[in-house]
N, C-alpha and C positions, 0 to 999 in steps of 0.2 A: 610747683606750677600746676595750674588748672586746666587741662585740656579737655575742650566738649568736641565730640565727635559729631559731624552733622548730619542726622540721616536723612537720608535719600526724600523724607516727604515730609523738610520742615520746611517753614515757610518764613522770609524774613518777615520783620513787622512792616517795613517801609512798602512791602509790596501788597499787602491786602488793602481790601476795600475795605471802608471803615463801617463797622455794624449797625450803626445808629443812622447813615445817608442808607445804607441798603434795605434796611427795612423799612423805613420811611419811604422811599423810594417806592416796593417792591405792594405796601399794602396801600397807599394810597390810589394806586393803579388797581388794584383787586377792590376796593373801597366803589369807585365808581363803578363797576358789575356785579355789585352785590347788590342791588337796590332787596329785591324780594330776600336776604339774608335778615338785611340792618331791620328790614319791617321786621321780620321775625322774632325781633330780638338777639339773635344767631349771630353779630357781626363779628368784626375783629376786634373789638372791643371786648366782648363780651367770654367764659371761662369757655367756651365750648371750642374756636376759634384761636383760646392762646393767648388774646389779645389782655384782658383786667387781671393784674396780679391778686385784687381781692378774690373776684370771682375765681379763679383757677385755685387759688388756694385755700379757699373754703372748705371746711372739713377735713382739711388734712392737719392733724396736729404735729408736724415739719415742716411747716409753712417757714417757719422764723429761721430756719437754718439756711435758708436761699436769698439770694446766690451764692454760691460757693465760689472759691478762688479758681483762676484758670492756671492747668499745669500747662506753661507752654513748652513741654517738651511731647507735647500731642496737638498738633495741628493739623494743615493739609493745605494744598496749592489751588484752594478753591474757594468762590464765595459761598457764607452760610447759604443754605435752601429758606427761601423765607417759611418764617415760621407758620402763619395761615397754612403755606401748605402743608410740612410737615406734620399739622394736625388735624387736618379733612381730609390726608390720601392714607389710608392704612389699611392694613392688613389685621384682622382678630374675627379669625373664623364664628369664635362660640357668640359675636353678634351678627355674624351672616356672612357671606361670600362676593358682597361688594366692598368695593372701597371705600361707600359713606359711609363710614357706620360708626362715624363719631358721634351724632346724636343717640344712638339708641345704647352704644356704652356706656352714655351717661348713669344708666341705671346700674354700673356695675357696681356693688359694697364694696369699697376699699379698707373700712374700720368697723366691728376689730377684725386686725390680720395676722394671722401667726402666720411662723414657717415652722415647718419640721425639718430635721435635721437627720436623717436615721440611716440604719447599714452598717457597715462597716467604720465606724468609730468608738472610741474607746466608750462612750458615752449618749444616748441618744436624745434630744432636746426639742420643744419648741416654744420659740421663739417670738416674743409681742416685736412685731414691725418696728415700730416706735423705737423701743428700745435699742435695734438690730441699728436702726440705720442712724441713730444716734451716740452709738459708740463706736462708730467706723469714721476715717480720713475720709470725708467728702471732700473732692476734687471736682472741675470740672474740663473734659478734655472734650477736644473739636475730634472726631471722626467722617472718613468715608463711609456710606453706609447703602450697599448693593443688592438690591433682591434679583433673586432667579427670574422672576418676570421681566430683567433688564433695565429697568427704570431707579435712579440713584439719587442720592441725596447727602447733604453736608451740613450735620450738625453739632449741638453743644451739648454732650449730654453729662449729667451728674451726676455723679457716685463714688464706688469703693472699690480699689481692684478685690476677684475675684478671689485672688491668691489670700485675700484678709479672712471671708469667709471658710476657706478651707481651715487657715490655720487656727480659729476657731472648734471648728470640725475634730479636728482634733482624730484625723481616718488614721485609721489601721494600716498596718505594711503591705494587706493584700487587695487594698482598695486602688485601681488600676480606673475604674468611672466613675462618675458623676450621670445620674440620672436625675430628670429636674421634671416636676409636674405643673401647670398650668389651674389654679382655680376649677372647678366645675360645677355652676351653678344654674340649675335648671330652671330657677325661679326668677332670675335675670340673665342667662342667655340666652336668650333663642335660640341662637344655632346649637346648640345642644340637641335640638329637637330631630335634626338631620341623623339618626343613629347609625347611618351608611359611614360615619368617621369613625374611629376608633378613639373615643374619648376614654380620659383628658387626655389633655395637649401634652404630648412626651416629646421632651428630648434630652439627647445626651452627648459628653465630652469627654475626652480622655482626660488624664488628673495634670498630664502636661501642659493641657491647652488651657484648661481650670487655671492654672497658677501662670501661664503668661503674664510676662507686663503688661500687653492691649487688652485683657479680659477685663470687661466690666460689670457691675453689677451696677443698674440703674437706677437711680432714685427722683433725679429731675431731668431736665428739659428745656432750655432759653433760660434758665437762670429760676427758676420755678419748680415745684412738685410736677413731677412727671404726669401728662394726664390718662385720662382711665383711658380712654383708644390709645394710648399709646404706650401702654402696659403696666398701669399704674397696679401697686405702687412699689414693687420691686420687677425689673424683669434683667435681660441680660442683654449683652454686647459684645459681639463679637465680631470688629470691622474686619478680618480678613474674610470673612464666611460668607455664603449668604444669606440674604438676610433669614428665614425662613431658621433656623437656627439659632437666633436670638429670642431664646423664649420669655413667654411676656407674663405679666400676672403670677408669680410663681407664688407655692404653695407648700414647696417639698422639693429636698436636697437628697438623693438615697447614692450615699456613695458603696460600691458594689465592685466585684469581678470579674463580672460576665458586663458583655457589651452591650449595650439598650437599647432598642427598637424604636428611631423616634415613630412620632405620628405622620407624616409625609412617607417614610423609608417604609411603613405597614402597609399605607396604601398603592403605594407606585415605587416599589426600589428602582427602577432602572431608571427613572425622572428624578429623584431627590434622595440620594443617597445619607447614609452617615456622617461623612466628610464634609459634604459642599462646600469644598475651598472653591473661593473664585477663581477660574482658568478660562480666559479670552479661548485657549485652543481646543478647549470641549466644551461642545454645543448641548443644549437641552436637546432634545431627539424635536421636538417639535419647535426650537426658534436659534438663531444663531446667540451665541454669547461675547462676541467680539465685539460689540460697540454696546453704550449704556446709554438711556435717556435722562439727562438732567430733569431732574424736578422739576424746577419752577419756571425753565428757561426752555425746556424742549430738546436744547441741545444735545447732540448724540457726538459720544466721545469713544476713544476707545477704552476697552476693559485691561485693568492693569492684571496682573495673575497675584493672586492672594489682595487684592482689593489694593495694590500698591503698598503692602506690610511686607513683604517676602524677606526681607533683612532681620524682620522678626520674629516670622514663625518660621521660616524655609526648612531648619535643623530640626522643627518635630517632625516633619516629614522626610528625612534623610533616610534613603535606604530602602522605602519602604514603593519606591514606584517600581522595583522591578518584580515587587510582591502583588501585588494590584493594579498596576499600571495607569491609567487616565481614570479609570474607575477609584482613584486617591481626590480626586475630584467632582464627585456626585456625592 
């Protein structure tokens, strides 16, 4: 006999809103305040926005492998974030320090894109994109997805567990990280030009957190190639974290023995630690962490501790709070 164990953050089908009323819904309302977008050409129609499968998928040669199948054993107790917003509010320093900055990403190269692969493995390689994300189980799972800024969001993202690239990797017995690098392109990012950061974009995992079930490796986005603000065309995922941790644009896998310094933890360890598991009970020094702002609704909810995953990762952090204590969560 077949017994499914139910976790804690599935969601029956009868109870969600249906996908196609709430996007409908969610962008004909954005449609009528976009007047100066749609002149622009910019609208929700259009690849910038989310909206035109052509347009979004131009130039990516994995266009055709989208959409992927939904695993529904990754869901969540909440409507998707409509997609408009999901892809005009981000976060990708190296095109500057606002949150528009989906038009000027546009200029990032996506093709060609290798990855490297190196450190600690028996073998060190890299890798054409294409090839990478073409011989991997594309899935696609619903996540919570929380940034340290407090503001959250609920989407469909595509890809491969994490655990598929390791075992590719093929690391070594004394390989304990995963350090992960970010694109750094001075001839399309601007924010590069800020050298008060310590580029490229670092960060890193322990090989535990790496080969979770929740760990993802991303490749699309609403059913589509992931777009460039949004870390096209490999970045990661890691819904118990925050988000700041989920690095985008990757470029380089260095699995290693020493623990890695991301890019946040260089500039300000005491505001964005190593860890950043989500915990409602510790605050950023400068804003509470106990309630989150929904995306597209406003809505201010409270913060679950580990992003509402804690059934799934809780055991890699077993043990280790009386070693570090709340600081297991920066």
């Amino acid at each position: 006999m077949l017994i499914r164990i139910k976790r804690d953050w599935d969601l029956p089908e009868s109870a969600a809103t249906d996908e196609t009323f709430f996007r409908q819904r969610r962008q004909l309302a954005k449609a009528l305040a976009a007047g100066p977008l749609l002149a622009a050409g910019v609208g929700l129609g259009g690849g910038l926005l989310g909206g035109g499968r052509a347009a979004r998928a131009a130039g990516d040669p994995t266009a055709d492998l989208y959409p992927v199948g939904r695993n529904e054993a990754f869901t969540v107790d909440r409507p998707l974030t409509d997609e408009g917003d999901a892809v005009s509010y981000n976060n990708f320093y190296e095109f500057g320090s606002q949150k528009t900055i989906a038009e000027k990403a546009q200029a990032l190269e996506i093709r060609p894109w290798t990855v490297k692969i190196d450190g600690l493995v028996e073998e060190e390689m890299e890798l054409d994109v294409d090839q990478l994300i073409r011989s991997m189980p594309l899935e696609e799972r619903v996540y919570r997805f929380r940034c340290v800024e407090a503001w959250a969001m609920t989407v469909p993202w595509s890809g491969f567990p994490f655990a598929k690239l390791v075992e590719k990797a093929r690391p070594l017995s004394g390989a304990k990280y995963i350090r992960m690098q970010t694109l750094a392109d001075e001839e399309t990012m601007p924010g590069l030009r800020a050298h008060w950061y310590p580029w490229p974009y670092t960060e890193g995992v322990t090989m535990g957190e790496a080969t979770n079930e929740l760990a993802l490796l991303v490749t699309g986005l609403y059913g589509r190639p992931v777009p460039k603000q949004n870390g096209a065309p490999l970045r990661l995922i890691l819904p118990w974290k925050y988000g700041f941790k989920s690095i985008k644009s990757i470029v380089r896998f260095t699995f290693t023995d020493e623990r890695p310094v991301s890019f946040w933890e260089e500039l300000q360890a005491s505001e964005y630690g190593f860890w950043a598991n989500v915990n409602p009970r510790v605050d950023h020094p400068r804003w509470s962490q106990a309630q989150e702002r929904l995306l597209s609704t406003g809505e201010k909810v409270p913060t679950q501790l580990y992003n509402g995953y804690a059934e799934q990762v809780a055991h890699l952090y077993k043990g280790m709070e009386a070693e570090v204590g709340d600081r297991l969560f920066r």
